[in-house]
N, C-alpha and C positions, 0 to 999 in steps of 0.2 A: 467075632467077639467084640462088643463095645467096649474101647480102650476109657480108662476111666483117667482121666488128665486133671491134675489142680493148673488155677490159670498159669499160660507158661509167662505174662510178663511177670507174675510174679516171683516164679520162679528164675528167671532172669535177674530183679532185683534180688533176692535173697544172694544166687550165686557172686553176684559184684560183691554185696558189701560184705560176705564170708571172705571175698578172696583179699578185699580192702581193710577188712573191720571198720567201716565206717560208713555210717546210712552218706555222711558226704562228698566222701572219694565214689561212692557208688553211682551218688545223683551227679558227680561231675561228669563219669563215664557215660551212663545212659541219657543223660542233656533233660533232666527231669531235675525236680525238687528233691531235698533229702525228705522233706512231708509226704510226697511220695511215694518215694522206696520204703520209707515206714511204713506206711498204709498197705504196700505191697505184701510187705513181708509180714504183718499183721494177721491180714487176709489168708494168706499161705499157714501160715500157723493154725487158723481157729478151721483152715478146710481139713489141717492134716491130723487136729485134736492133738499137736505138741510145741512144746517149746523151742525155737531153734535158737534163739539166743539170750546169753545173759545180756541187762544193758548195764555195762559197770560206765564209769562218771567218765572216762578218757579214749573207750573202745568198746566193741563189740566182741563178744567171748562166746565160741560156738557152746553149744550143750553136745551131749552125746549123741545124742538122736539126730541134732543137726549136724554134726561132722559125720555121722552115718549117713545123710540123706546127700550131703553136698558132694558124695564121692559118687552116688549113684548121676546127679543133676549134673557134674560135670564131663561124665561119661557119657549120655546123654548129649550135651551141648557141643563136645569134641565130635562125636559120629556125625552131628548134623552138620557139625561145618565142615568136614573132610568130604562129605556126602555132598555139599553145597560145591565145595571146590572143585571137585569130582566133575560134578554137572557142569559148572560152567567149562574148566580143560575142553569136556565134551565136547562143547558147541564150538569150539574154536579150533579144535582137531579130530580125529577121528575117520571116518567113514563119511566121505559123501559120494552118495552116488547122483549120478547124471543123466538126465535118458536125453535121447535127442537123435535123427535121423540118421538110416547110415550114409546117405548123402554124403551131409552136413560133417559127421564122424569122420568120413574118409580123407574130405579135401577140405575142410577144415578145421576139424581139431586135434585129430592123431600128430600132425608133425610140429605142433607144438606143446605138446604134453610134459615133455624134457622140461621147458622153458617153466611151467607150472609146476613141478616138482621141484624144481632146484629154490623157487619163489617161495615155496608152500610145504617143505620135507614132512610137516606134522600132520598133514590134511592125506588120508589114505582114500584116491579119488579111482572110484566104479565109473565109470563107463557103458550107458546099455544102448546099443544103438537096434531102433526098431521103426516101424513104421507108423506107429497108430500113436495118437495122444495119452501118454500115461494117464493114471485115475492117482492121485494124490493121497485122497481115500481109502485105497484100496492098495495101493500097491507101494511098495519101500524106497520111493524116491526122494530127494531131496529138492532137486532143480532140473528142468528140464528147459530143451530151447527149441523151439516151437516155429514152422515155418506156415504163417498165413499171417490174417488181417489185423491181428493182436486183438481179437474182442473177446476175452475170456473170461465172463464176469466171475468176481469172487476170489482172483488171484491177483497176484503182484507181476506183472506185466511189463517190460521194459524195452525197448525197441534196440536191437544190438547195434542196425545200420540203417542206409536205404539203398536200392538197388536198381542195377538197369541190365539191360538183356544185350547182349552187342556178340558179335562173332569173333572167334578165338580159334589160331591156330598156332601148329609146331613152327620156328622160325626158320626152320628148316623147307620149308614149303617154297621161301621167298630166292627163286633163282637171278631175278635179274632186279629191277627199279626198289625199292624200300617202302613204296607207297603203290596202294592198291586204289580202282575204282571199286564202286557197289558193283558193279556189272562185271570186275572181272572172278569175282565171286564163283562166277558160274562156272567158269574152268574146273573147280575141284569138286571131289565129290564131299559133298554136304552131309554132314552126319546128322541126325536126328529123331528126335526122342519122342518115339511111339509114333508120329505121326509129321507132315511137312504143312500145317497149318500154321506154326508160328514160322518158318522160314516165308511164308509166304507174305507175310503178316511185315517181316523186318525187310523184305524185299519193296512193298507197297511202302514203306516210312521213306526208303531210299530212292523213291519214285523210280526202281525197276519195273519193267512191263516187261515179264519171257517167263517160258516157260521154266520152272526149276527141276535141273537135275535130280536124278536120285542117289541115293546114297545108303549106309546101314542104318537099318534104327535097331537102336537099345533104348533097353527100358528103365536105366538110372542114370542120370546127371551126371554120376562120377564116372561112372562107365563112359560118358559121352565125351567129357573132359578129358581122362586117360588116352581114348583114340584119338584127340585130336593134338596132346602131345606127344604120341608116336608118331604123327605125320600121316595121320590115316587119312584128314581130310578137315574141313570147318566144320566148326560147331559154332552153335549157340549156346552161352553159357553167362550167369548171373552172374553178379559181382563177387558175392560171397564166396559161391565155389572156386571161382578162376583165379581170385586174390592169391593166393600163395604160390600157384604156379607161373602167373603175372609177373609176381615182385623177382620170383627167383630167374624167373626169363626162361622158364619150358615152354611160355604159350605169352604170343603176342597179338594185339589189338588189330589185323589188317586194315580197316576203313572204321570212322567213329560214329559211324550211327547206331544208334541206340533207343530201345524202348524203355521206356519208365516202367516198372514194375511195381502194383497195385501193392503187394504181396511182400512179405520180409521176413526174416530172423529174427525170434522175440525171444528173451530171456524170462523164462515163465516158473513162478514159484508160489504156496499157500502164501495168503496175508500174513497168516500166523508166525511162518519160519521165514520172513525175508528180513530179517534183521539178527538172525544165528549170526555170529562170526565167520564162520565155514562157508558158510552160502552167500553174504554179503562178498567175502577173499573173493570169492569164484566167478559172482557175476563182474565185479568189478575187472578180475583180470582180463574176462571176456571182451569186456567194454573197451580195454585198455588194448587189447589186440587187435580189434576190429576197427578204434581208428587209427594204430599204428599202420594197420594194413592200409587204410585210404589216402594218409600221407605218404609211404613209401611209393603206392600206384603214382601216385601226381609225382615222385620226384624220383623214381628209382630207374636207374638206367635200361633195364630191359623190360617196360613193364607192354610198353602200345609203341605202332609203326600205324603212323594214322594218315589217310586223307582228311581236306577240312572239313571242320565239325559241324555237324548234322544234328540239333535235338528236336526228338518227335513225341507225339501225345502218345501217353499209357493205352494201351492196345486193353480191347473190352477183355478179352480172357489173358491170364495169367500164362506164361512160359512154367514148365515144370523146373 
């Protein structure tokens, strides 16, 4: 049904200067002229075919039909701004949900979730962890964090870190010296994820030439990181993932060679909603965690037991 509306600035002016009695308290309110708010309320009269005010020489004096309509006009202007106030709360509390890898979920965001509610108590924050790139479009998210190249045209894009590939194990592993060769690597068995191409790959950066051990492979990251802080054996593992177990000293740096990683952690959200209050909290707390994590790596006592440092060129394929 087509809603039949007289104009609402003018209805807007009539409301001021009923509540003021004066076209000039009104025009002082609305940063207009009292010419017009007259013209306003004019207009509003000849659309409604009545009178809404008398004009006596000192004030504005409703008529009946206007003290009738202004009860309706303000009933009216109260819903929309509770409705307005409404909507904004919304954007700044509420529901947000989050999709983003279980990876990424496991070993890095679940153990600090605490830290974001205690930050954040009004923000009621979903969690979806899956494999596949949500659809924005199509599906009930808010923000997601995204691990590749960051080329996602049409969204709001943010780079969480940068990362490097280097081997990680239990501290527990180290029975005798604190520092390790690349070669002596080979002693343990090497964990690895789907396949021993990138051990091979970080072997050739450390100008190793041998044969590599075998070892288990599992086919998630966090899976790979878990067995190598129960002492199952080295892994390979990215920055992002290792950071928390790093900082906390489950898993230390044996030897510092290191691939540069093509590939990263991207903070991915519509143009449209990257400026919500709820979504802006969220990426920024992100941001704020991921380079608290790179400062406490460089300066936290259990993070690397390193031989001297080794950097090498980003390997043509990406480490999982």
């Amino acid at each position: 049904m087509l809603r039949r509306l007289p104009p609402l600035n003018a209805v807007k002016a009539f409301e001021a200067a009923a509540r003021s009695e004066s076209f000039t308290r009104a025009a002082e309110e609305l940063c207009v002229t009292p010419g017009a708010v007259s013209q306003h309320v004019k207009a509003l009269e000849e659309t409604l075919g009545v009178r809404l005010f008398h004009r006596e020489r000192q004030r504005l004096v409703l008529t009946e039909p206007g003290r009738e309509y202004l009860g309706v006009v303000r009933d009216a202007l109260d819903r929309i701004a509770f409705g307005t106030v409404r909507l904004v709360q919304r954007q700044s509390s509420g529901i947000l949900t989050v999709s983003t890898s279980p990876d990424f979920a496991a070993k890095w965001l679940v153990n600090r979730l605490g830290r974001f509610a205690d930050s954040y108590p009004e923000i009621d924050l979903r969690i979806s962890a899956t494999a596949h790139h949500v659809d924005f479009a199509r599906e009930d998210v808010d923000l997601a964090v995204r691990h590749g190249d960051g080329n996602w045209p049409g969204l709001h894009v943010v780079r969480l870190c940068s990362e490097r590939l280097f081997p990680v194990c239990s501290p527990r592993l180290f029975a005798g010296p604190s520092r390790m060769m690349a070669s002596d690597l080979l002693k343990f068995p090497l964990l690895r994820l789907d396949d021993a191409k990138t051990w091979a790959r970080w072997f050739e950066a450390a100008d190793i030439r041998a044969p590599i051990p075998r070892g288990p492979v599992l086919n998630r990251a966090s899976m790979l990181i878990d067995a190598a802080v129960d002492g199952q054996g080295i892994a390979l593992a990215r920055t992002t993932l290792a950071a928390w177990d790093l900082v906390h000293g489950r898993l230390v740096r044996p030897v510092d060679v290191s691939l540069r990683m093509a590939n990263t952690y991207w903070v991915v959200c519509p143009n449209a909603t990257s400026d919500i209050p709820k979504v802006a909290a969220f990426r920024a707390w992100l941001l704020a965690e991921a380079a608290e994590d790179v400062r406490r790596m460089k300066e936290g006592p259990g993070d690397t037991v390193t031989a001297p440092s080794r950097r090498v060129r980003s390997p043509r394929r990406g480490a999982a």
